[in-house]
N, C-alpha and C positions, 0 to 999 in steps of 0.2 A: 548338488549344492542346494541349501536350502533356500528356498525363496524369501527374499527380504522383505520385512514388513516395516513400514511406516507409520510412524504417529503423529496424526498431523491435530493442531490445534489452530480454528481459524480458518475450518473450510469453505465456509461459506461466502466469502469475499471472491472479488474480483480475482485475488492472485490465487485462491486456494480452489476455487473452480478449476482453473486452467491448468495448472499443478495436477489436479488430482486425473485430468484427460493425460493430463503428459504421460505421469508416471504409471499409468494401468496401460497406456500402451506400450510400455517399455517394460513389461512384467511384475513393476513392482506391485505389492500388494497394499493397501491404505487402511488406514485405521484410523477414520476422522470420523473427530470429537464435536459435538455441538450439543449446545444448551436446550435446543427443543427439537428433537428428534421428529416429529410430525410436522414442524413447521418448514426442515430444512430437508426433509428427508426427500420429497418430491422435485425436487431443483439436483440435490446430490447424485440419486440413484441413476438418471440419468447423465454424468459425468466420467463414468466409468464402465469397461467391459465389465460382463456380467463374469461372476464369483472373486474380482480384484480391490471391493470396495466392501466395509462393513462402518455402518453407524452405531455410534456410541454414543449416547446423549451423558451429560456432565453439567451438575449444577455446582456452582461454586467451587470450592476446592476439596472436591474429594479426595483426603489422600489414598485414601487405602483401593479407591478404583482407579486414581492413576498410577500406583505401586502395579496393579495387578498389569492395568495394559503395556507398564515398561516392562514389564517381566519378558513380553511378548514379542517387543519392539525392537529393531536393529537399530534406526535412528529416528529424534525426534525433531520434526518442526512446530515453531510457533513462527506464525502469524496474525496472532492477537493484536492489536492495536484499537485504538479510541481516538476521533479526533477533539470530543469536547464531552464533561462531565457533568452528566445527569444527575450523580449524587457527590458529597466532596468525600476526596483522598479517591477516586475510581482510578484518577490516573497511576497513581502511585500501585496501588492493587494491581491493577492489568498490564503497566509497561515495568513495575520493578519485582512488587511481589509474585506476581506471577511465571515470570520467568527464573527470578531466582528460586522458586520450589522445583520445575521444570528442570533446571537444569541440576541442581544437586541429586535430585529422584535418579537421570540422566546416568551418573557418577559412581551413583550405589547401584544400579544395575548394570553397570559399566558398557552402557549405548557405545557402538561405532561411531557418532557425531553426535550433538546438537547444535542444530542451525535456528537461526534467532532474528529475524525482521526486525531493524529499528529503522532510522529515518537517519537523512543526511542535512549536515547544515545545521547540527543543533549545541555544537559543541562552543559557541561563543552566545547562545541563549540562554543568557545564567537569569533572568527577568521573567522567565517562559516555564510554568506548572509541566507542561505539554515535554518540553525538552530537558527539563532537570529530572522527569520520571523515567524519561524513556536513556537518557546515559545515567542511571542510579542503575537501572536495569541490566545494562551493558558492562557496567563495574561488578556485580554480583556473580551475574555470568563471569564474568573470567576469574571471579576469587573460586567459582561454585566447579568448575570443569574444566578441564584444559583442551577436550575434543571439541573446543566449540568456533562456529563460522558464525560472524554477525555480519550480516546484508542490511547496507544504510542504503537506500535508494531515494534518486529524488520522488518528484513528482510522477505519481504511476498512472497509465490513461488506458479509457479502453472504450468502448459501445458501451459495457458494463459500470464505469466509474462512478464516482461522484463528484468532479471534477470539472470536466470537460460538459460532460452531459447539462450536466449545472447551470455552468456558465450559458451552454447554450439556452437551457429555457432562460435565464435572466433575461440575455440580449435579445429576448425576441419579444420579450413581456414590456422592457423598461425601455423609453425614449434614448435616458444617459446612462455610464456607469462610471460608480469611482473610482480612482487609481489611489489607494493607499502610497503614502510615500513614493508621489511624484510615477508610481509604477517602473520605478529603477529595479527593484530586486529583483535578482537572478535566477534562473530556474534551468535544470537540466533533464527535459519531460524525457520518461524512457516507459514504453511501449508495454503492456504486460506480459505480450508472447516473450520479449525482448528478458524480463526479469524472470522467469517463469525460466525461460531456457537457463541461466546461469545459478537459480539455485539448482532445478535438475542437475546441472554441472557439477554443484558442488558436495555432492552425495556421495560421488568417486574420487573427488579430489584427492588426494594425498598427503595435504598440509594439516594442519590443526590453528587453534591460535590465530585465527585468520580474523581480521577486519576488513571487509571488504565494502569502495564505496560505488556505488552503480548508478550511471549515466547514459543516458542519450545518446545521440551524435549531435544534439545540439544545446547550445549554452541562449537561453531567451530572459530578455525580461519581461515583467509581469504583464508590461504593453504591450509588449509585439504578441505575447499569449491570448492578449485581448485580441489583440488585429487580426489573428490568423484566421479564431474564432467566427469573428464577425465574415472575413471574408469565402471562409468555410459556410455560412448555414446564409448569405450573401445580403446581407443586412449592415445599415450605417447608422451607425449609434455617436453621441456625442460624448467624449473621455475627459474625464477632467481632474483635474487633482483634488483630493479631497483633504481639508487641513485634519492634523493633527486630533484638535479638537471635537471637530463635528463626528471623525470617523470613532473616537471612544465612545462618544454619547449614542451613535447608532450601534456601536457593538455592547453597547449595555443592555439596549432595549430587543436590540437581534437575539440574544442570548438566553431571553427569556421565553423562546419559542420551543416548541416540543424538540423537533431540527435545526439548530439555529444557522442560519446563514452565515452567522460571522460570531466569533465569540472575541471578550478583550484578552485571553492572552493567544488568540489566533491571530488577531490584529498584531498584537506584541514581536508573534513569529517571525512574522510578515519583515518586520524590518531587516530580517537577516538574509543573504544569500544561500538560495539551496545547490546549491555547485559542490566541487571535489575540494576538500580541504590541503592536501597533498599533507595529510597527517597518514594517512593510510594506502595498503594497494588500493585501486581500483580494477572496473571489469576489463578497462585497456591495454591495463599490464599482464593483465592473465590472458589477452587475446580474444575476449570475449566482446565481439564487436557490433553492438547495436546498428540496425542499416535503418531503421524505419523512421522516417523524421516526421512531425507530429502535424504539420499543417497536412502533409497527405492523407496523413491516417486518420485525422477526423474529416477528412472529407470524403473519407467510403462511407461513414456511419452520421453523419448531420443529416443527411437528407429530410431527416423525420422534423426538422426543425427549421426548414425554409416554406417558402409560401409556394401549397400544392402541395407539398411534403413530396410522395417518391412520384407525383405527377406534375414535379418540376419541369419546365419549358427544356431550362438550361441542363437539367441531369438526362432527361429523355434525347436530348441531344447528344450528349457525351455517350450513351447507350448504346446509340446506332453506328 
């Protein structure tokens, strides 16, 4: 039988790292795509058993070198996503037009699946650039292919993230932090091994058409993400609500940073819950059962961000 090749877009992330360890040790063969080949090629190569992994650098939308790699491809992932736009219409380009080429190409080479990364919790964000590009995205895909699996996931965390990590350098730099919206909004943080496993899953699946939304084992809000945090890297910070107001005006001035800490229609996001809509399956109804709960799991990887870092009193303790 012939050996399945993957075309993966979007390897260089947190989930596309992890992915590409998974599926080379499970024979697949990978075919990920990135933009600077020298920049990402030394992080990649070592992700995978040797002769399972081949780089392909890709600028903009080539069609006629992504025509050739689906020629090649049995199925394709993206995991392209953007949290905030360096140039305007990026979002639109990377979570609609981008997919919608991907997946038509998909169709004419008549791929075994295309599987699609979008985000959870974005379907009542009609105010949100970020959430009206990435379900345009989602609508296109299903006009563009019928073989196609869309993975909404919440909040994804790791040693690797930009999340978690994040917040940690904040809390240990800044006295207080804000709580956007009273820090009520909802969060369902799921693990990257945790995602990582379930789209591997879904390569074999059997369905089509599928909308899947993926979660946790735990339902947090924005506070207690805070709290865990803090008692994770073991530091006490002062929380306070931040109005309405003051929080636009600092995500005006955030936003103009090369990185921005906060942009206004992230702030925008922020009001909504990222939980399971019960519009769609999820990973619990397929059996797919996240065990890793998130205050644990940042506290294998904080240590780098308590006082003494891994020559903590308290971790050299737990050690022995």
């Amino acid at each position: 039988m012939k050996q399945k090749e993957i075309l993966l877009f979007g390897a260089t992330g947190q989930i596309g790292r992890n992915l590409i360890r998974k599926l080379s040790k499970n024979n697949y063969k990978i075919i990920a795509v990135t933009r600077n080949i020298h920049k990402a090629g030394y992080i990649l190569k070592t992700q995978a058993n040797p002769g399972y992994l081949e780089l392909v650098e890709l600028n903009n939308f080539e069609i006629n070198k992504i025509e050739e790699l689906m020629k090649r491809a049995s199925i394709c992932i993206n995991l392209i996503g953007i949290l905030f736009e360096k140039k305007k219409n990026d979002f639109n380009l990377i979570h609609s037009d981008l997919p919608a080429l991907l997946s038509k190409k998909a169709n004419e080479f008549k791929l075994e699946k295309f599987i699609h990364l979008s985000a959870l919790g974005i379907e009542k964000a009609n105010d949100s650039k970020y959430a009206l590009s990435k379900l345009d995205g989602e609508k296109r895909i299903k006009e563009n292919f019928n073989k196609h699996i869309i993975i909404k996931p919440s909040i994804i965390y790791s040693i690797d993230d930009n999340f978690s990590t994040k917040f940690m350098s904040l809390l240990s730099a800044l006295p207080m932090m804000p709580l956007y919206y009273n820090g009520k909004t909802k969060f369902s943080p799921i693990h990257v091994s945790d995602i990582v496993e379930i789209i591997f899953n879904m390569i074999k699946y059997p369905g089509e058409n599928l909308v899947l939304e993926c979660m946790g084992p735990e339902e947090m809000t924005f506070k207690k993400i805070i709290q865990n945090i803090l008692i994770s890297i073991d530091k006490k910070r002062i929380l306070f609500p931040m109005p309405y107001v003051l929080a636009k005006l600092s995500a005006k001035f955030f936003q103009l940073l090369p990185n921005p800490l906060l942009t206004e229609d992230q702030l925008t996001l922020l009001k909504y819950d990222n939980c399971k809509s019960g519009n769609y399956k999820n990973n619990f109804d397929l059996g797919y059962i996240p065990k890793k709960k998130f205050g644990e799991e940042i506290n294998k990887y904080s240590f780098n961000w308590k006082s003494g870092g891994q020559f903590n009193v308290k971790l050299q303790d737990k050690l022995k």
